[in-house]
Structure formats: structure tokens, C-alpha cells
C-alpha positions, 0 to 999 in steps of 0.5 A: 486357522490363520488370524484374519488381523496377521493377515490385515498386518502387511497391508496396514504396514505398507500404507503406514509406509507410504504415508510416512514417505509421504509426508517426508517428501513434503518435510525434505521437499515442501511446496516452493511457494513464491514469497509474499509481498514485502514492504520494504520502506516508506518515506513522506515529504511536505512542501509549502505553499509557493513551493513548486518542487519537493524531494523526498529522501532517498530510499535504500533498495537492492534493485527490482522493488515497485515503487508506490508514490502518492501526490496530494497538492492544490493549486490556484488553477481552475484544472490544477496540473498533474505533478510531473514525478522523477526519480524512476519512469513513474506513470498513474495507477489506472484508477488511481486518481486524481481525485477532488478532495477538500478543494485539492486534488490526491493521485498515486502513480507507480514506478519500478526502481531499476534493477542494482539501483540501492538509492532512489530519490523521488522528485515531484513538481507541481507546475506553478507552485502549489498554493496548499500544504503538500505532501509526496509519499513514496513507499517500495515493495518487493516480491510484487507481480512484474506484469500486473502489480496492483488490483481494486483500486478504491477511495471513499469519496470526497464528501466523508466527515468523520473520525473513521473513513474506511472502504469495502473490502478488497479481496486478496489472495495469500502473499498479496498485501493493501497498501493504503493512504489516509488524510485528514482536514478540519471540517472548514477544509484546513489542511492538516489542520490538527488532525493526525490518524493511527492505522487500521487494524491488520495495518501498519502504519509505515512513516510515523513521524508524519501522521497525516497523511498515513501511509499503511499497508497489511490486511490480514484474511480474504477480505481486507477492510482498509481503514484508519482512525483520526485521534483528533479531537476537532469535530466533524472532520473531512477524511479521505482514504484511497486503498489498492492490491499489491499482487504477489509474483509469480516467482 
């Protein structure tokens, strides 16, 4: 009489086979999975009132990166002017701004650093001077989607007091990253005031030496709440945050 396990033994060892071969293939060919958005780096630049042009430092780049440039100025104008940017062929994030905060105006535009450019100095004027403390941040990012790089452009509004503004969350997909920018007032509207803030958690904070306005990206999981904390001790303090996708390429 034949065991019926001798008989069960080829067939438990050809599936053994095949599931070996199997996760061998994926060992010698895993999935080819296009690489994740990736900060590459971030400068911030302060002018004075009266001043009418700024220009931030240049960034060192290899060519291709999406280059984010946020804008917070003031003018006395009753329409304060859109700041005409330079430096890269920079155009407003639908969604984007301008927005009206504490007597100011905040608009983030993007750009795309030519392909083998390694140096890009950003250039932001605003037509007839700004009459507040202003500020330009650039920041660059690779791997991020050519035809649709951003996605849920939000902000908190113009009427938040407090040390914690942060938004609802933004659903990113595995690769895509947040990019992020907060500023702080004193509740009277002085700007920066004394007033610094520390990223969020699952952000990071990309230009320390200047704290407002912060400059963060990251978010970890499928929803990611944008969000940073004032460090001041000033009661009662105006907070502004606006918050975006970054979208991973396709390749």
C-alpha cells in the first residue's frame, strides 16, 4: 500500500519550488518603483521696508528641480502689486494666493530650474517698494511629477490667533511629500514681531536660521496634517500657514 504522504511529497515540493522562484525573482528583480520627492534645498531672504527688490542666495541644483517661491510683502497701495519673480520662468500656484494677512498680502509661485543649470538665484521686486518687513523663500525639490507637480493647495485663513495653526489634512499618495509655510505676527499685526515657530510633527524645518516664516515639508502616512508651533511667549498671536502636495513623477 502506497502512503498517501510519498504521494502529497512531489507536488508539496514543486510548489515549494515555485514559491522559492518566486520571491527570487522579486530579490534579483524588485518592483522599479519611481523615486520619492526629495528636498533638495531651501533658502529664505529678508528685506526692509523701502526696499523694493530682494535676491535670495543662490541655490546649488544639478538641473530639472521644481522650484517653490513663496512671497510675503505689504505695500502702501490700496491693490498691493504682485511681485514680479526672476531668476527661473515662475508663474502662481493655482490656488496659491495672494492671500490678505495681517494687513499683507502672502503668494507662492512656481518654477522649473533648467535642465544642467547647477546655480539659480531667485530675484523678487515688488513695484514700488515694500513698506513692511519682507520676506522670499525659495526651496527646490526633485523626482516631483513634470506635468501636474502640485495638488490641495489650502491655508488657514487670515482671522487665526493662536500659538498652533494648522490645516485639515492633505491626502498624499506613497512618494508625494507637503511642503509647507508658517508665519507669525504679535496680535497688534507687528511683523515678525518676536515671534519664531518649530515644524510640525512628521515635518521638517528647512531654513532654521530664519524661523519666521518656517519653511517645512515631510508628512508621514495618507493624511498629513500641516501644521507648526510659535515658541513665543506674546499673547494672543496672528498665525498664518498655507500648505500644498508635492506629486511624485512618473519615472
Amino acid at each position: 500500500m502506497i502512503d498517501s504522504f510519498a504521494l502529497l511529497t512531489p507536488v508539496l515540493l514543486i510548489a515549494l519550488i515555485a514559491l522559492l522562484g518566486f520571491v527570487g525573482c522579486q530579490v534579483v528583480f524588485p518592483l522599479d518603483l519611481p523615486p520619492a520627492v526629495e528636498h533638495v534645498a531651501t533658502t529664505v531672504k529678508t528685506g526692509l521696508p523701502g526696499m523694493d527688490t530682494v535676491t535670495a542666495d543662490p541655490l546649488i541644483l544639478e538641473g530639472g528641480e521644481l522650484i517653490v517661491a513663496t512671497v510675503q510683502w505689504g505695500s502702501a497701495a490700496v491693490q498691493p502689486p504682485t511681485p514680479v519673480l526672476s531668476g527661473a520662468g515662475f508663474s502662481p500656484v493655482p490656488g496659491g494666493g495672494p492671500f490678505n494677512w495681517s494687513g499683507m498680502k502672502v503668494q507662492t509661485f512656481l518654477a522649473t530650474n533648467p535642465d544642467n543649470q547647477t546655480s539659480l538665484a531667485v530675484q523678487a521686486t515688488v513695484p514700488g517698494g515694500a513698506n513692511v518687513v519682507w520676506n522670499l523663500c525659495v526651496s527646490a525639490y526633485r523626482n516631483v511629477d513634470a506635468d501636474n507637480p502640485v495638488f490641495s493647495p489650502i491655508q488657514n485663513g487670515a482671522a487665526f490667533i493662536g500659538t498652533n495653526p494648522q490645516l485639515p489634512p492633505i491626502n498624499i499618495n506613497e512618494g508625494d511629500r507637503v511642503y509647507a509655510v508658517a508665519l507669525a505676527a504679535d496680535n497688534d499685526g507687528t511683523f515678525p514681531g518676536n515671534n519664531s515657530y518649530v515644524a510640525g510633527p512628521g515635518f521638517t524645518a528647512e531654513f532654521p536660521a530664519v524661523a519666521n516664516p518656517m519653511v517645512e515639508d515631510g508628512g508621514t502616512g495618507t493624511l498629513v496634517i500641516a501644521q507648526a508651533t510659535n515658541t513665543s511667549q506674546n499673547p494672543n498671536p496672528r498665525a498664518f500657514i498655507f500648505a500644498m502636495g508635492l506629486k511624485r513623477g512618473n519615472s
